[in-house]
C-alpha positions in Angstrom: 141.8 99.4 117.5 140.6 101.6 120.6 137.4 101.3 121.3 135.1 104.2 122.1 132.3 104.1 124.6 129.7 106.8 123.4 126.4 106.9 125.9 125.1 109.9 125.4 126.9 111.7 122.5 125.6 108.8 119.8 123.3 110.5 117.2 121.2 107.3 118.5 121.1 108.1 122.3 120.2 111.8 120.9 117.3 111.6 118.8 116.6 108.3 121.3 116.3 111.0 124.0 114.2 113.7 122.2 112.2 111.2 120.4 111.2 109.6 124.1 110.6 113.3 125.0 108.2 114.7 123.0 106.4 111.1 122.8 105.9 111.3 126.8 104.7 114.7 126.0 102.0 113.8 123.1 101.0 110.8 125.4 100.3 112.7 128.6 98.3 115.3 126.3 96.3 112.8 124.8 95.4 110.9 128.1 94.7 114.5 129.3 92.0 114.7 126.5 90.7 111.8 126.5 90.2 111.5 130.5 88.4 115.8 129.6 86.4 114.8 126.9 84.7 111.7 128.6 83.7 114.1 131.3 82.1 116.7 129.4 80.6 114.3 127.6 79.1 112.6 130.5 78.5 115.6 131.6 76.8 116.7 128.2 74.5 113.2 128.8 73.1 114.3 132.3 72.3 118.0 130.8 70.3 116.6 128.1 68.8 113.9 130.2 67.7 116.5 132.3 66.3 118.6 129.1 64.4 115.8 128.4 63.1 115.4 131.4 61.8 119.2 131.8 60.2 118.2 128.7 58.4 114.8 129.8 57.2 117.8 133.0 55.9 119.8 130.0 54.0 117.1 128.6 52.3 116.4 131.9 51.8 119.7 132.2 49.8 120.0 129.2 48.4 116.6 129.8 46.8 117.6 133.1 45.7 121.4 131.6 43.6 119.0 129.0 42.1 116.9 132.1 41.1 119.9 133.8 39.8 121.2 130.6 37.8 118.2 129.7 36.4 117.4 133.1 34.8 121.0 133.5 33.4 120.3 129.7 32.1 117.4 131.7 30.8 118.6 135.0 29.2 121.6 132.9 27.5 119.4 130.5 25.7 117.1 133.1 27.2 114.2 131.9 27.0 110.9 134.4 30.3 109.3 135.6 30.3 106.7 133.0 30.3 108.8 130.0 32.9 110.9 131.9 35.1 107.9 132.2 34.8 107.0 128.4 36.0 110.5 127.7 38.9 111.1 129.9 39.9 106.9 129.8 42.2 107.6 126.8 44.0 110.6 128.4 44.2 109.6 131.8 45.9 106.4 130.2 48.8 108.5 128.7 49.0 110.6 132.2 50.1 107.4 133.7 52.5 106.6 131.2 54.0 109.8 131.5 54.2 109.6 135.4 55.7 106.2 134.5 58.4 107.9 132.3 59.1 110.2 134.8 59.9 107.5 138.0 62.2 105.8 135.1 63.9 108.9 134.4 64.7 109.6 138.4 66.1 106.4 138.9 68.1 107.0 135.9 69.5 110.0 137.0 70.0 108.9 140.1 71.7 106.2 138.8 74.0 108.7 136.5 74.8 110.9 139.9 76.5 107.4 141.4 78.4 106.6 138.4 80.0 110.2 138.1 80.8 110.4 141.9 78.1 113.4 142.7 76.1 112.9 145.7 72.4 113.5 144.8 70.1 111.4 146.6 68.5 113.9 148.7 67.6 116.0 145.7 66.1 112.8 143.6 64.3 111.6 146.6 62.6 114.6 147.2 62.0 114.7 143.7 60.6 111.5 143.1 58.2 112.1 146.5 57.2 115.3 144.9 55.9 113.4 141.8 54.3 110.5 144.4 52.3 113.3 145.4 51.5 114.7 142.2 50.3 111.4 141.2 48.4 110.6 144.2 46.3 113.5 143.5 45.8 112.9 140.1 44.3 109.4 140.9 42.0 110.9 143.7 41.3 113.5 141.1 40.1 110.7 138.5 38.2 108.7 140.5 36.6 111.1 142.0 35.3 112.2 138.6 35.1 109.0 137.1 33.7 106.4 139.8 30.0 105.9 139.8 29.2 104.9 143.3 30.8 108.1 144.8 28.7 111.6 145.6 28.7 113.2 142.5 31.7 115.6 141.9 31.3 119.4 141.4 33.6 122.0 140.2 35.1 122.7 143.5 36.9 119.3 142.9 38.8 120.5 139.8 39.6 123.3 141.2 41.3 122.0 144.5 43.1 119.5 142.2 44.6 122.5 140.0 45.4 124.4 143.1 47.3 121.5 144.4 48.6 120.1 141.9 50.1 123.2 139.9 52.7 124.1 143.0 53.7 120.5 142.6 54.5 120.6 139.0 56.1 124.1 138.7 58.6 122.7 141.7 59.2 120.0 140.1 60.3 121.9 137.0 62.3 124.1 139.2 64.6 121.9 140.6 65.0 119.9 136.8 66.3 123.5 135.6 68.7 124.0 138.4 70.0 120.9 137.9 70.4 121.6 134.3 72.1 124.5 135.1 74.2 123.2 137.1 75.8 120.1 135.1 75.9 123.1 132.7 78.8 124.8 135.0 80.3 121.6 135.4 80.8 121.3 131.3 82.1 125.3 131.4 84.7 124.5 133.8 85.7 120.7 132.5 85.9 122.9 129.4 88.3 125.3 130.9 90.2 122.7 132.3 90.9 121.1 129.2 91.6 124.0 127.4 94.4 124.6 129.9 95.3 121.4 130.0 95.9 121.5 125.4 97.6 125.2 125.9 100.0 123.8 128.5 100.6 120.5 126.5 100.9 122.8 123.3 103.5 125.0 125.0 105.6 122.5 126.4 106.0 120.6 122.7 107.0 123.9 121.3 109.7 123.9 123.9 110.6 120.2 123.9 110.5 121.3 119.7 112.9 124.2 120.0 115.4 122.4 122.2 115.3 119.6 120.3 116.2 121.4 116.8 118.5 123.6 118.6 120.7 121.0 120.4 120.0 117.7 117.9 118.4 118.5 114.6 120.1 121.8 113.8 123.4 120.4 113.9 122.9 117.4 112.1 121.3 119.3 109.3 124.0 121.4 108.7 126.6 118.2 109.2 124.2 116.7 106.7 124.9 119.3 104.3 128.3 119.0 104.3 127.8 115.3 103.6 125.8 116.2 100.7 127.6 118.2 99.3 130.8 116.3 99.5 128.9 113.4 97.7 128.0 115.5 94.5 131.9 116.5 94.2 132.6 112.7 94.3 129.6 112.2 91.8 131.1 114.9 89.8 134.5 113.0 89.5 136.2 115.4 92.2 137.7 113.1 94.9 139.2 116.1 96.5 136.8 116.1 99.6 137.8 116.8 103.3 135.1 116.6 105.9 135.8 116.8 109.7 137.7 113.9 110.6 136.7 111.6 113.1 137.5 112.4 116.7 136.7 110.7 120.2 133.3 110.5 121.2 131.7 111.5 117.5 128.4 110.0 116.7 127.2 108.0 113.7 127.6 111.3 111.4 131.0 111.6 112.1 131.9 108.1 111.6 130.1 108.6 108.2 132.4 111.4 107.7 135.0 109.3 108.4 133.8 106.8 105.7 133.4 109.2 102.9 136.8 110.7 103.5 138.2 107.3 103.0 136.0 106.1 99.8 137.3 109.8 98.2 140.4 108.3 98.8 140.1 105.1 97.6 138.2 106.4 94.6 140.8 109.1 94.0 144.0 106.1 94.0 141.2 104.2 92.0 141.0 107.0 89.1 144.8 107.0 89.2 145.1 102.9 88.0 142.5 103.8 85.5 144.0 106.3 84.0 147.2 104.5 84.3 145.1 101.3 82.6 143.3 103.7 80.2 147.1 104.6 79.0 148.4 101.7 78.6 145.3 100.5 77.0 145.3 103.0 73.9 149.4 102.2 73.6 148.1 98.7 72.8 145.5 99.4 71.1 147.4 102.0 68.8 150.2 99.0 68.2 147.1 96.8 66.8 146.3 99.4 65.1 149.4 99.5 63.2 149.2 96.0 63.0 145.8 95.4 61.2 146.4 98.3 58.9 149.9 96.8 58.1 148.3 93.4 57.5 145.1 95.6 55.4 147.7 96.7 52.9 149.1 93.2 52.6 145.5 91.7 52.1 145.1 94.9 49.5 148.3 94.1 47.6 147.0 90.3 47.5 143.5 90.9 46.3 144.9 93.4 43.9 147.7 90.8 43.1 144.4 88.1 42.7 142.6 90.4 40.6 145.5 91.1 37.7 146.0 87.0 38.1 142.5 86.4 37.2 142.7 89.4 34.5 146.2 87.8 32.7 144.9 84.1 32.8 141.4 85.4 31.4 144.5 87.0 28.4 146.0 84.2 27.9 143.0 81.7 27.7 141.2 83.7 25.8 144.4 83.9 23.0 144.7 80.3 22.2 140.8 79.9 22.6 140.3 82.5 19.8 142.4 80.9 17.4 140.4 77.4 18.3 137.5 78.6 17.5 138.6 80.4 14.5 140.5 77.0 13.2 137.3 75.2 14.4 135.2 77.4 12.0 137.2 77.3 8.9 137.4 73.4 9.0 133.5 74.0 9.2 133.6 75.9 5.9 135.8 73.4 4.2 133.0 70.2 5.4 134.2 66.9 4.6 134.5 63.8 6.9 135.6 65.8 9.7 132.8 68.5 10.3 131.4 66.8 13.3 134.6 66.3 15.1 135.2 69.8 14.0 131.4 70.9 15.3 132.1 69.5 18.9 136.0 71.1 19.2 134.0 74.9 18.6 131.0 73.9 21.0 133.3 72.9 23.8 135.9 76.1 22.5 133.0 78.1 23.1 131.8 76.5 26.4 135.2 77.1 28.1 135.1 80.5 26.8 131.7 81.3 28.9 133.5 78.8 31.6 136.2 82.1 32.2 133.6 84.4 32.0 131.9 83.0 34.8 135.2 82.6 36.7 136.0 86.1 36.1 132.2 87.3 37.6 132.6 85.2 40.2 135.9 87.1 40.9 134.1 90.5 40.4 131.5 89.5 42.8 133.7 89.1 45.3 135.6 92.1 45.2 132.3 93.6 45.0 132.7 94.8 40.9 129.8 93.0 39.4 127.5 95.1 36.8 124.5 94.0 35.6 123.0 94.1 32.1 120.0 95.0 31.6 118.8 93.8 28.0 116.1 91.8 26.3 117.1 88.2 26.0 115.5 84.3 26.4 115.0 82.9 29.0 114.3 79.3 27.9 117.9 79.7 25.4 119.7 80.5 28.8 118.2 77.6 30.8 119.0 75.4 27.6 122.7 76.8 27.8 122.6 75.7 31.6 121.5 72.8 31.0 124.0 71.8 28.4 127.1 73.0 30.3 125.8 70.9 33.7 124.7 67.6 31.8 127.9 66.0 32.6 128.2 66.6 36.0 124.8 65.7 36.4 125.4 62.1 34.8 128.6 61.8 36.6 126.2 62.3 40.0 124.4 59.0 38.4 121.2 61.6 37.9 119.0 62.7 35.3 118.4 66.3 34.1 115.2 67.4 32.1 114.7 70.4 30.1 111.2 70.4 29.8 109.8 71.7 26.1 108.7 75.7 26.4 108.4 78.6 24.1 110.4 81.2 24.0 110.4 83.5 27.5 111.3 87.2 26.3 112.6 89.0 29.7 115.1 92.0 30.7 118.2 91.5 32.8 121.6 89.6 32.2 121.9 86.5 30.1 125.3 85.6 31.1 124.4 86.0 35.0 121.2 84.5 34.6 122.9 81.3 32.9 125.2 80.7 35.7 122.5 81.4 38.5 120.5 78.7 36.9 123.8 76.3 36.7 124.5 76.8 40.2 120.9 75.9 41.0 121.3 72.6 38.7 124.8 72.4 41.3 122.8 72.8 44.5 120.5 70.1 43.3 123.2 67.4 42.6 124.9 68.0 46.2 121.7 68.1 48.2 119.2 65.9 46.4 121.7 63.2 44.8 119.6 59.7 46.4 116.3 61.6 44.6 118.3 60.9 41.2 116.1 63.5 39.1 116.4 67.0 38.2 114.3 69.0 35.7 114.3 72.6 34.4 111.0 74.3 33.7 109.8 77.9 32.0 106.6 79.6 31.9 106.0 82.8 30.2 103.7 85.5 32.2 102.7 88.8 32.0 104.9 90.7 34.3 107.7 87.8 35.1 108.8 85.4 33.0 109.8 82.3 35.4 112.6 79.4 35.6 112.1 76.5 38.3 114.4 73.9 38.8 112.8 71.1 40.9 114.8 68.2 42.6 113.4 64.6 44.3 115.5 65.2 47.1 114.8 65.5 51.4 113.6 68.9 51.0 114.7 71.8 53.2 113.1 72.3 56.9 110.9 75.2 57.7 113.4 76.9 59.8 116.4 76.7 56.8 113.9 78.1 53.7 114.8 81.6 55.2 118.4 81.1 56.2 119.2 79.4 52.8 119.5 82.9 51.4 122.1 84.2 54.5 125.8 84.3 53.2 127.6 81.0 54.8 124.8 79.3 55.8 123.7 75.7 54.1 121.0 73.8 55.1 121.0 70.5 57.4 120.8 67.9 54.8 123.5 65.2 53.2 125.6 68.2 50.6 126.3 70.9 53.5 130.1 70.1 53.8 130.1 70.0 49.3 129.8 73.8 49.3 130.8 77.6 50.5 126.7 78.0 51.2 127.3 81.4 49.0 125.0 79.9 46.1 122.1 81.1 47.0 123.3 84.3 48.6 124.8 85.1 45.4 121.8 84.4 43.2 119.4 86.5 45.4 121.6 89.4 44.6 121.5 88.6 41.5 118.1 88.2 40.2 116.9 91.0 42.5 119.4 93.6 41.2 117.8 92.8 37.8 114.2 93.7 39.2 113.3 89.8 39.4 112.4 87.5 42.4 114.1 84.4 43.7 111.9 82.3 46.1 112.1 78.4 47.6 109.5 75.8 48.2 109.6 72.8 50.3 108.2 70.4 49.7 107.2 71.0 46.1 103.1 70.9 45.4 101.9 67.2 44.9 101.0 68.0 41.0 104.8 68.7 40.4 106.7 66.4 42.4 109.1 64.0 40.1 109.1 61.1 42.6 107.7 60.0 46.5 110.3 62.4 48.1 109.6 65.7 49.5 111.9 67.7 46.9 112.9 71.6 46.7 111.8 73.7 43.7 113.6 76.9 43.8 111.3 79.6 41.1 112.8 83.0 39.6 111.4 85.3 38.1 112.6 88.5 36.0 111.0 91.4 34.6 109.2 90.5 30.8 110.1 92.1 27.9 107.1 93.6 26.4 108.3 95.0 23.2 
């Protein structure tokens, strides 16, 4: 690939270039400011020093006015030199300090002249000799009126003090204000200067500004624009997008011109595989579709075929059990040595009979058919029918089952259902409790539910299973998972809910009721009592 040597066309070297620019530009102006406003303000300092010290002149001014005033009081009053000196101690005290402040405040100033580069020693010096002076005849002034051994002072000496002393001052003041005024001019024209100097700067950056956007900024906004707007087409799903190409010498824009044209691209071939993939995709997905409806109406046909299966053997058990029974019951009627034997062939004519019923609502149940009844029946007569129908398998499992003596439990639901719920629970117990060896069926009337538990002497159930016990297909972790579908208690919570009742497990079962040293399961349901 060629390579391109761009110096001074790069978007880079551009906004390098302005960038440098106006930042020369800001820097100059603020060194500008910064150099005017630390000589105005130095310039600010000397002007009020200088007001201040026109004001230390005014205080000696008035200080010396109260002398005067006081020492005539004096001189008019008779008073001797000592009591003069107690009077005018005090104030001739804070004179001194005030001529003190003033020698401070021309050194200072003097001081201030070197440091901004202004020649004024002449000035100071004849301003500091000015207040020599004016202190010199100040102390002649107060010794003369309050020394003892000298010839006593008269009011001619306070007056040739005044006289003296006030041209002093007033010069004094004179040359403070011109010098006032004159840092004052100084401050106007820094000021002008640096107003100039902001104006000029101000000027030029609108310049550097206007050149900038018109040669840099202006362009790239409007290429910028066009990249926009060729991005929301591509984000809008049309690939169709043809910016400038790139050509020799382009800056960073233009190679990014270069880069969208080819994404569109690759996005637009991109789009063409999909919808190519998306295609073929629904073909397939159509052919399943034939496929699992095809094998649907197979698996229709089969349950359907199931269901008349389990419909005609139901027929034709029910034939020859019929006639059983009825042969079983006329040999009742006759009696005679063979009533027993004839006794158990009805009883076990009968159990079978119930034995298809509960094959076909098992059927039902899974095809989704079942109907519940909902009539007044006994609990404790459907418990003992449980019982009796599970009593061999239960002595087969080497275990013992108790039907522990109740009254009669009046409740509302289905008998038939009920019965087999409570044989499956008699079931569960010989899989998962078989090394517990007891099982045992109780009934208690109440007011709103009548209830059935079936306890065991088994391992119990863990906390985390007492919940998933009731999920279709799931079995708890003990010994009897692998002996069962785990739809058991699935099943029965459908059950004894869709007759209004409630279905609930507890492990391990309460100390009081336990029938051995294991932990044990006792699984309680309730349905609705029949109050009439």
């Amino acid at each position: 690939m060629r390579r391109r040597l761009r110096p001074l066309t790069s978007l880079r070297a551009k906004l390098g270039i302005g960038s440098g620019l106006l930042g020369a530009v800001a820097v100059l102006a603020c060194m500008l400011a910064v150099v005017g406003v630390a000589r105005v303000s130095q310039r600010v300092e000397a002007a009020l020093e200088a007001e201040r010290r026109v004001e230390r002149y005014a205080v000696l001014s008035t200080q010396i006015t109260t002398f005067m005033v006081i020492s005539v009081e004096a001189l008019q009053s008779g008073l001797d030199a000592d009591a003069r000196a107690d009077r005018l101690s005090s104030l001739i005290q804070s004179i001194h300090g005030t001529f003190n402040t003033i020698h401070a405040d021309i050194a200072g100033a003097l001081t201030e002249a070197h440091r901004m580069g202004v020649d004024d020693l002449p000035r100071r010096e004849t301003q500091g000799m000015t207040v020599t002076r004016m202190e010199a005849l100040f102390n002649a002034a107060a010794r003369a009126l309050t020394s003892p051994s000298g010839p006593a002072p008269q009011r001619a000496t306070v007056d040739g003090f005044s006289l003296a002393f006030d041209p002093l001052l007033n010069a004094a003041i004179s040359e403070e204000t011109r010098a006032r005024e004159t840092i004052l001019r100084a401050i106007e024209h820094a000021g002008g200067l640096l107003t100039a100097t902001a104006v000029a700067g101000a000027l030029a950056a609108v310049v550097l500004v206007v050149l900038f956007h018109g040669l840099v900024t202006g362009p790239l906004l409007r290429r910028v624009n066009l990249l926009r707007g060729a991005s929301r087409d591509i984000g809008r799903g049309d690939f169709s997008v043809s910016l400038p190409g790139l050509e020799a010498g382009d800056d960073e824009v233009g190679q990014l011109f270069h880069e969208t044209n080819r994404m569109a691209g690759a996005l637009a071939r991109r789009e063409a595989d999909v919808r190519a993939e998306w295609t073929r995709l629904n073909e397939t997905i159509g052919e399943r579709t034939e496929d699992l409806r095809r094998a649907n109406e197979a698996l229709s046909r089969a349950d359907a075929d199931r269901r008349r299966f389990f419909a005609d053997i139901s027929h034709e058990l029910r034939t020859p059990l019929t006639v059983i029974t009825m042969e079983a019951e006329l040999g009742l009627g006759v009696g005679g040595e063979g009533e027993a034997n004839f006794t158990t062939i009805l009883n076990r004519a009968r159990r079978l009979n119930r034995r298809i019923d509960d094959l076909l609502r098992v059927a039902r149940s899974d095809s989704g058919q079942i109907t519940l009844a909902s009539l007044p029946f006994d609990l404790t007569t459907a418990a003992a029918e449980a019982v009796a129908d599970a009593r061999s398998r239960v002595a087969a499992a080497g275990m013992t089952l108790e039907l522990a003596p109740a009254p009669e439990v009046p409740v509302i639901g289905d008998m038939n259902w009920t019965r087999q719920i409570t044989a499956d629970l008699i079931d569960n117990a010989v899989r998962h409790a078989r090394e517990g060896q007891a099982i045992r069926v109780e009934l208690e009337p109440g007011e709103d539910l009548g209830r059935l538990r079936v306890l065991d002497n088994g391992p119990g159930i863990a906390d985390a299973d007492r919940v998933a016990v009731f999920e279709r297909f799931t079995q708890g972790r003990g010994k009897g998972r692998s002996e069962g579908y785990g739809i058991g208690l699935s099943l029965a919570q459908w059950v004894i809910e869709g007759q209004g009742g409630v279905i609930e497990v507890i492990s391990p079962v309460p100390e009081d009721a336990r029938l051995g040293h294991l932990p044990g399961t006792m699984v309680v349901l309730g349905l609705p009592t029949d109050s009439l």
